[in-house]
ROKOLDO-833620 format. One record per residue (C-alpha): y, z, x; residue in one letter. Coordinates in steps of 0.1 Angstrom, whole numbers, padded with zeros to 4 digits, always signed. Layout:
N
YZXa...
END
This chain:
448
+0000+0000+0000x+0032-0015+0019x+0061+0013+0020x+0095+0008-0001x+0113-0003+0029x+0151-0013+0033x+0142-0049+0036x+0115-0046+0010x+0139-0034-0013x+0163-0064-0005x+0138-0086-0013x+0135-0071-0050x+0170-0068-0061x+0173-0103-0050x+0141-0120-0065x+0153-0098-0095x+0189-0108-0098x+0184-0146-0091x+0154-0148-0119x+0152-0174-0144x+0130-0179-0173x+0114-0215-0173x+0129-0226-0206x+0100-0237-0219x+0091-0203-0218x+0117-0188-0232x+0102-0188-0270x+0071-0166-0256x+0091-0146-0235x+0117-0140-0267x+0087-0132-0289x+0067-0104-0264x+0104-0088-0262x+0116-0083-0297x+0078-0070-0304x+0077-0042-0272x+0114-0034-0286x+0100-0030-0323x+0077-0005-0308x+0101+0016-0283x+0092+0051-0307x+0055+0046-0297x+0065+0043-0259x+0091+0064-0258x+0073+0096-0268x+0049+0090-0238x+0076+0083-0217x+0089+0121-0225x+0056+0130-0219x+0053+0118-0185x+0089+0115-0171x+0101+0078-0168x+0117+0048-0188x+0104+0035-0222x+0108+0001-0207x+0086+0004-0180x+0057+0018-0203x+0064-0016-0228x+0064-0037-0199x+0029-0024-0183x+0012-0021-0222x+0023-0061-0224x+0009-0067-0188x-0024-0043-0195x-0033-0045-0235x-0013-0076-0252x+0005-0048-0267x-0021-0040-0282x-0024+0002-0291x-0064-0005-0295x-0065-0003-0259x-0067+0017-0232x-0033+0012-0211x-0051+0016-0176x-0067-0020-0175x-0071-0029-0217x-0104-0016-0225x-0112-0005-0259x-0101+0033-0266x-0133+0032-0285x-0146+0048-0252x-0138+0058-0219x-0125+0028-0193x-0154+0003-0181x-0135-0018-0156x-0113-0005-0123x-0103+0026-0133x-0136+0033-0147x-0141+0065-0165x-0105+0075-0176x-0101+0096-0192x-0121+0121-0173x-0112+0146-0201x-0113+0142-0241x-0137+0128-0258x-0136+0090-0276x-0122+0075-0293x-0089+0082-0281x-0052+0079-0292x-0034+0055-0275x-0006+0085-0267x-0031+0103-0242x-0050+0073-0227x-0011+0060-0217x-0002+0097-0200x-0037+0097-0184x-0032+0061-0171x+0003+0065-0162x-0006+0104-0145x-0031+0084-0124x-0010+0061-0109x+0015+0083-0100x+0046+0073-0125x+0048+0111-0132x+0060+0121-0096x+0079+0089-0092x+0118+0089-0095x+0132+0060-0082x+0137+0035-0113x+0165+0013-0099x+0152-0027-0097x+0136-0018-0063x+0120+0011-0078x+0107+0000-0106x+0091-0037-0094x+0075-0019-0071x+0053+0004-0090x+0054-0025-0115x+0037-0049-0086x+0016-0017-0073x+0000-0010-0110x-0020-0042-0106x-0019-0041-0068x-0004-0056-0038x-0033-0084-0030x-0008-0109-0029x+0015-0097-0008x-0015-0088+0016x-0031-0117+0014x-0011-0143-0003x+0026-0136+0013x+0033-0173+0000x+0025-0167-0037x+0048-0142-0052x+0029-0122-0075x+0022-0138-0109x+0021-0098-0125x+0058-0099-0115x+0072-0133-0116x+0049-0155-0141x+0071-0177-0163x+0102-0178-0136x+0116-0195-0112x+0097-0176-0086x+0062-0183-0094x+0044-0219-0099x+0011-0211-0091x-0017-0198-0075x-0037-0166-0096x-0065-0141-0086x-0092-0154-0109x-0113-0125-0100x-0115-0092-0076x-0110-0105-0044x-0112-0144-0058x-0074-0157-0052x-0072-0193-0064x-0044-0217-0053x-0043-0240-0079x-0047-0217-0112x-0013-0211-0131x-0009-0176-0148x-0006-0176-0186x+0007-0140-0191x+0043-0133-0187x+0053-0117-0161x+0067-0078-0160x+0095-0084-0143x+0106-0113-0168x+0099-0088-0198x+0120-0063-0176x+0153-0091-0175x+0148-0101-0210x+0146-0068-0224x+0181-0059-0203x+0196-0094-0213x+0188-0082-0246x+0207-0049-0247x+0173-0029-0253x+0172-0015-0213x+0195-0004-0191x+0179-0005-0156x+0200+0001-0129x+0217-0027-0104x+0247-0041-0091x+0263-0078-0090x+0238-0105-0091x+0232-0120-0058x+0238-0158-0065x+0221-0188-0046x+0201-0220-0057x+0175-0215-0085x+0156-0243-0107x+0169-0240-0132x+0203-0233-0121x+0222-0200-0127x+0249-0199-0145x+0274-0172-0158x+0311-0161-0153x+0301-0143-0126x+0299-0181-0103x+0327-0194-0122x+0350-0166-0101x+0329-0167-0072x+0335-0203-0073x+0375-0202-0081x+0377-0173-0051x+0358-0199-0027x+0383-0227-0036x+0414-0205-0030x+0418-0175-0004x+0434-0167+0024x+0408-0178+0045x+0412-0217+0037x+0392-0235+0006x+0357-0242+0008x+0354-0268-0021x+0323-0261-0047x+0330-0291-0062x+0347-0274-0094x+0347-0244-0111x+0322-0247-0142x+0302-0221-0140x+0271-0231-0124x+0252-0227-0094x+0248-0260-0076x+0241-0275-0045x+0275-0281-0036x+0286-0243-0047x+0259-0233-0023x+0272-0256+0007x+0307-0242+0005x+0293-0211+0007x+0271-0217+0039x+0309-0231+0047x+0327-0201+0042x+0302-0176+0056x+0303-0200+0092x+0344-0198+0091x+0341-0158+0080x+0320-0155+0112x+0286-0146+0099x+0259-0146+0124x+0244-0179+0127x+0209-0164+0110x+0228-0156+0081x+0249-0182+0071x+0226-0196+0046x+0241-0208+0006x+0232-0170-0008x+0267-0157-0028x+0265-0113-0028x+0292-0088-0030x+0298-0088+0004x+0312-0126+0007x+0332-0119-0021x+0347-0088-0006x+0356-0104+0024x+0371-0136+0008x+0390-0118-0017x+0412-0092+0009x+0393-0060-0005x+0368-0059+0026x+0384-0062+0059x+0364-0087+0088x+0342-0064+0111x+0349-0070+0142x+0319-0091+0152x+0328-0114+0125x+0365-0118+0134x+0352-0126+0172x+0327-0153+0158x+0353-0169+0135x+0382-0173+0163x+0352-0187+0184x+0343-0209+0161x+0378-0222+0153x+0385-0225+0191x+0355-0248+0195x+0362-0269+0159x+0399-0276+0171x+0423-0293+0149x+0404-0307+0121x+0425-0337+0120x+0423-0348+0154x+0385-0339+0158x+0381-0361+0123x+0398-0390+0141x+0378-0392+0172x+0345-0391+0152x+0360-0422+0135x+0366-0440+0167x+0335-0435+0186x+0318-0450+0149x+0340-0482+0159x+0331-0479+0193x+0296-0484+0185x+0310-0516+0159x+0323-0528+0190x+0294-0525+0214x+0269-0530+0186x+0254-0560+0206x+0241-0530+0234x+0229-0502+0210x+0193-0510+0196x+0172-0493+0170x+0146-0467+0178x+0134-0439+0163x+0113-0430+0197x+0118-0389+0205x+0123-0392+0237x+0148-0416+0238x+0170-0412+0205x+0189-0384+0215x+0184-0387+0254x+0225-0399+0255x+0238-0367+0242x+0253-0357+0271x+0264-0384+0281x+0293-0400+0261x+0299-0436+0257x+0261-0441+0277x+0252-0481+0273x+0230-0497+0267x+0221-0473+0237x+0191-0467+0217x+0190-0444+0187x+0184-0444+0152x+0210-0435+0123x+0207-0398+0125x+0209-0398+0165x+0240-0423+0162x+0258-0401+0137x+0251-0373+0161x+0264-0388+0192x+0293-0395+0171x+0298-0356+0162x+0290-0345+0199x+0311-0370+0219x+0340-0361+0191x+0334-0323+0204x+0327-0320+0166x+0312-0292+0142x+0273-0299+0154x+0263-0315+0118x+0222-0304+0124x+0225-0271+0133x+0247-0237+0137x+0256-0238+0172x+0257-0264+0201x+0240-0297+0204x+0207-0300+0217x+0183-0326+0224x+0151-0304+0224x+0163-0292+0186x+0165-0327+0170x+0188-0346+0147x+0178-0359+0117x+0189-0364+0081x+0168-0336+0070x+0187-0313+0093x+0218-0326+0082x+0210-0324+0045x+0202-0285+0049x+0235-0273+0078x+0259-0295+0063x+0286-0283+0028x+0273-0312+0001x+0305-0323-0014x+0318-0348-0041x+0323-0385-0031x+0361-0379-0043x+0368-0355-0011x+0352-0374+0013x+0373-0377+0041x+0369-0399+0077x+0343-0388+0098x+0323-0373+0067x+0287-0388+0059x+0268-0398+0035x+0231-0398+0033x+0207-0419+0009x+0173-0402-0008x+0146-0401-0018x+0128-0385+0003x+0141-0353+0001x+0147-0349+0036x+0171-0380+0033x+0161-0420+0044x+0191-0430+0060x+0226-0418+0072x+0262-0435+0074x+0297-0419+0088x+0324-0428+0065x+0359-0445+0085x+0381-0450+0055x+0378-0429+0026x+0386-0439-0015x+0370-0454-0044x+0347-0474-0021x+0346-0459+0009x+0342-0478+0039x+0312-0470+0062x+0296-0476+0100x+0261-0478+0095x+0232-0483+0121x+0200-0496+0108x+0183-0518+0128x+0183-0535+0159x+0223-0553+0153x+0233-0524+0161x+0261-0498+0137x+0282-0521+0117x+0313-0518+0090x+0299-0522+0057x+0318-0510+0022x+0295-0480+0006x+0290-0499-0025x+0271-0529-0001x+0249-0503+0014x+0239-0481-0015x+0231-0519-0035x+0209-0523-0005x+0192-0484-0004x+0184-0486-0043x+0166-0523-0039x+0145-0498-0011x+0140-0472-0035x+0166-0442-0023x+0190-0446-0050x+0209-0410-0046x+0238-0408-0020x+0244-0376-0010x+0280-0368+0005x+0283-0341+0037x+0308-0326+0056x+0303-0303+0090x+0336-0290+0083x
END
């Protein structure tokens, strides 16, 4: 049984906070709720009884019995006699058939709810996730338990079909506690304790007044405005690049800057938390090596037209050790690289925000749409701005890449493709040409 550690308890609030039902769940989930709340006298007499929240007893009677008061709350066997399956035997005292009332303080006695006082979000998933054990988190780190997270955006699949018997491919049909724990505090009917929501990229997206000011406070403070590509309310990809943007300029450390909104980046872009002092150090670092946007912006542009220029000298190839091998060495010719390592070379020579990664360029790291797709702020084709890219999927991790020279309605581009080496072309020409390939979604990025 894993201890309730600091980072443990991290994990909870924020699994918790950022948990969506799937909507076509949402009927099912409605229905278990309004039916544990009809029945909150039943659970909260026990709940005297032993000590804790009503909730928490309606949650593990849906999780255990169906809600159903004909069975025994430690695992769902008949009351008509004393548990068959793990805990077998309970009660130990008493004789059968028993009332619902003591089988549920015996059961919850057992495991321990009666000395337990902790019932914040932390607290309570994880004697929640403990009542039908901690197998998956043992065993199965990559499948969050389907006890907790079934029906969410946390949980797709994979199911322990039998003791010890963990299937990959089986999807759970039973709601998960923790969804009945939301919905029943979404609903008014419990009040379980916790702070701000922790915002970041779920499927499907959250939404609530809660982004809309996050949102507004990331477009205007005093720090500068990290466009999130409007202010409606939902939690996009864009929102969640111009956060990664605003946690770099803040000064995070580089392992934190990730697209994850909590009360601490609101704090510090609002005035009412001051920078620590590691931050400020970072930030002033970082603005040192960015230099004036403008000027940096500029000389991406002309080392794009450099490579118009010499295109007849730059080949194609997408060979490892040889598409990045000119990174240190600016202006290098004859050339060979592919998009990616073109754009790159671009960004480096221009002594540019590194577009693949937090930090400096390096060969040995790679460069590649992918990485750019995940480091770089996504932002509307409207704000593009020279020296910005653009970068074409399907695949996810992004087909091709082009660095945008002249901004507006149809921006134009240097692309490098093939062997003719980078060449101007309008946007609208090249994304006519990536939907005939089958990546018909352009996806517009900016390092800054």
């Amino acid at each position: 049984m894993p201890a309730l550690t600091q980072a443990l308890r991290r994990q909870y609030t924020l699994l918790y906070k950022s948990c969506l039902t799937r909507p076509a769940r949402r009927t099912v989930v409605d229905r278990i709720a309004r039916g544990l709340a009809a029945n909150r006298a039943r659970y909260e007499k026990v709940a005297k009884a032993v000590g804790m929240p009503w909730y928490v007893i309606a949650v593990i009677h849906s999780m255990e019995a169906g809600g159903d008061f004909t069975r025994h709350l430690h695992n769902g066997d008949p009351l008509t006699a004393r548990t068959v399956h793990v805990p077998a035997g309970r009660p130990r005292t008493g004789t059968p058939p028993f009332t619902w009332e003591e089988s549920a303080i015996d059961a919850l006695t057992y495991q321990g709810f009666g000395k337990w006082t902790d019932w914040s979000v932390p607290g309570t998933l994880y004697k929640l996730e403990g009542y039908n054990g901690f197998g998956y988190r043992d065993h199965h780190p990559q499948c969050l338990s389907p006890y907790l997270w079934s029906f969410s955006n946390h949980y797709t699949r994979g199911k322990y079909v039998a003791d010890g018997r963990f299937s990959a491919t089986t999807v759970s049909q039973q709601c998960g506690a923790a969804v009945l724990l939301r919905r029943l505090q979404e609903g008014g009917r419990a009040a379980v304790a916790e702070g701000p929501r922790v915002l970041q990229l779920a499927n499907p997206h959250m939404s609530g007044d809660d982004i809309k000011a996050a949102q507004q406070l990331l477009l205007k403070n005093k720090f500068g405005s990290f466009d999130p590509g409007g202010t409606d309310g939902e939690f996009g990809e864009l929102t969640a690049s111009a956060v990664r943007r605003a946690k770099w300029e803040l000064g995070y450390p580089a392992s934190a800057v990730n697209g994850t909104y909590g009360p601490q980046v609101g704090a510090l872009l609002s005035g009412k938390k001051p920078l620590p002092a590691a931050f400020r150090k970072r930030r002033a670092q970082r603005l040192k090596q960015a230099g004036p946007e403008k000027t940096v912006r500029k000389r991406i542009v002309n080392w794009a037209l450099w490579g118009v220029k010499n295109c007849n000298r730059i080949g194609y190839t997408r060979d490892g050790t040889v598409r990045l091998s000119a990174m240190k060495t600016p202006g290098a010719l004859p050339l060979a690289t592919d998009c990616s390592g073109f754009a790159t070379f671009c960004y480096a020579w221009a002594g540019a925000p590194n577009p693949n990664w937090p930090g400096g360029y390096d060969p040995r790291a790679g460069a590649y749409t992918g990485t750019m797709l995940d480091h770089c702020r996504r932002i509307p084709k409207a704000a593009a701005q020279p020296g910005d890219l653009v970068v074409w999927t399907p695949p996810s991790r992004g087909q091709h890449v082009a660095l945008v020279v002249t901004p507006g309605a149809d921006p134009m581009l240097v692309s490098h493709g093939d062997d003719t080496g980078p060449k101007r072309v309008r946007f609208s020409a090249e994304d006519r040409s990536q939907r005939r390939r089958g990546h018909g979604t352009a996806v517009w990025l900016t390092a800054f």
